[in-house]
C-alpha positions in Angstrom: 35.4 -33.7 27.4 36.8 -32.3 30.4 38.1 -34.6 33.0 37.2 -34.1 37.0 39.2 -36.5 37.6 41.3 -39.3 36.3 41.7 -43.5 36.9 44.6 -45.0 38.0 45.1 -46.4 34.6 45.2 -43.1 32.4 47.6 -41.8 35.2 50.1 -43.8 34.5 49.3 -44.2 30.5 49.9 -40.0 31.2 53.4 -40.4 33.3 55.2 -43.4 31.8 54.7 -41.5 27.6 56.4 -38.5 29.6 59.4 -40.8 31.4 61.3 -39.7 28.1 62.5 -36.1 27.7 62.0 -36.3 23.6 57.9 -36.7 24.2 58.0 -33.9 27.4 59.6 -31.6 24.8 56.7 -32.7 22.2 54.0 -32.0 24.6 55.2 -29.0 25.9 55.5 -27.6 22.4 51.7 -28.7 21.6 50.3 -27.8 24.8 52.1 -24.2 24.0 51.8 -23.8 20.5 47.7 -25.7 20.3 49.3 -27.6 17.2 52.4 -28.4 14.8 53.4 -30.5 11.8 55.5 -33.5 11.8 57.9 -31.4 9.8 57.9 -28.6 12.2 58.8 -31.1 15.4 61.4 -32.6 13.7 63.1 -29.4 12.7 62.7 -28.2 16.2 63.8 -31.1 17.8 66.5 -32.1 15.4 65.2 -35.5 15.0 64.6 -37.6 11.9 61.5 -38.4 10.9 61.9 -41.7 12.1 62.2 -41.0 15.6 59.7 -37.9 15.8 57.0 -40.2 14.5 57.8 -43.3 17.0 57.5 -40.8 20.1 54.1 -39.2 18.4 52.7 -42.7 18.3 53.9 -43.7 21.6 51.6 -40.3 22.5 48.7 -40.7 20.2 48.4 -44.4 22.0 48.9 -43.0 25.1 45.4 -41.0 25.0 47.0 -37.9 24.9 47.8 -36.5 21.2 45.1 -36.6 18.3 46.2 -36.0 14.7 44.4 -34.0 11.5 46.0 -34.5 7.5 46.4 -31.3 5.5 46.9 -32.5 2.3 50.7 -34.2 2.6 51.0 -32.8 6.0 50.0 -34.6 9.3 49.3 -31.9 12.5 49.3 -32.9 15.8 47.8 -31.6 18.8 46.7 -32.5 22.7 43.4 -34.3 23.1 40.7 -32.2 24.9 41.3 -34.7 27.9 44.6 -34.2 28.4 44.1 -29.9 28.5 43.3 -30.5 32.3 46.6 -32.3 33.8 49.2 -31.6 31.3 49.7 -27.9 32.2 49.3 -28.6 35.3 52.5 -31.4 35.4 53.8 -28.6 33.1 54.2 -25.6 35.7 57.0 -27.5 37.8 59.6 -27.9 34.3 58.2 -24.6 32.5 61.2 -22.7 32.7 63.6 -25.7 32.0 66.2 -24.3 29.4 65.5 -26.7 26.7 62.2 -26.2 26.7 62.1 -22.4 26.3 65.0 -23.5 23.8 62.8 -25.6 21.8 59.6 -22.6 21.4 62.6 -20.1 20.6 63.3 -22.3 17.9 59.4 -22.3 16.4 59.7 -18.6 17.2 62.8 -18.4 14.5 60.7 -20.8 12.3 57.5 -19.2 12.3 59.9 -15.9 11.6 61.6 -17.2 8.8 58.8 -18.5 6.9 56.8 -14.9 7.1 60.2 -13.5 5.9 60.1 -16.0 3.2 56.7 -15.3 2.4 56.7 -11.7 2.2 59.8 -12.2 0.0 58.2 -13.7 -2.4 54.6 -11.6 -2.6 56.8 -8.4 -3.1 58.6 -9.7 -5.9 55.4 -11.1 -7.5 54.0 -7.4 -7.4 57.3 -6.1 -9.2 57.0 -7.8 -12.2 
């Protein structure tokens, strides 16, 4: 559902779950990356689990994060209703250092684990 435009009410649901900088940094990573795990945020962030998962309810009841479970795993991701504003708050900070910080570190991540496993195929083809 695409939004034309928005009530005052959702506005500010929308601007008071980003007055903290721990749920811009979330958003911008989702809105970036379309989706990521629990496990990924908090390694990104450097959070515990605790406080990753207070700030992604504070968003999910906000209207603007929806959540899928993969096995063990919860992923997260923006709401189709949120698609329309949020890049658009998101052009002013874009190039805010701990925010290209935070998708350098998924970039590492997302490295390491194809590292990892390519590793670990190879050496299950040498035996």
């Amino acid at each position: 559902m695409r939004l034309k435009n928005i009530s005052l009410p959702y506005g500010l649901r929308i601007f008071k779950a980003l007055s903290e900088e721990p749920r811009v940094r979330i958003i911008h990573l989702l809105m970036v990356n379309k989706e990521l795990s629990i496990s990924d945020l908090e390694l990104i962030l450097d959070f515990t689990q605790t406080k990753t998962s207070r700030h992604l309810i504070y968003l999910k009841n906000a209207g603007l994060l929806g959540s899928r479970r993969v096995d063990q795993w919860m992923f997260y991701y923006l709401l189709e209703e949120s698609l329309e504003i949020i890049p658009q708050i998101f052009k002013f900070i874009q190039k805010d250092p701990k925010l290209i910080k935070d998708q350098e570190t998924l970039e590492i991540l997302k490295s390491n684990r194809e590292l990892a496993s390519n590793k670990i195929e190879n050496n299950q083809y040498r035996r």
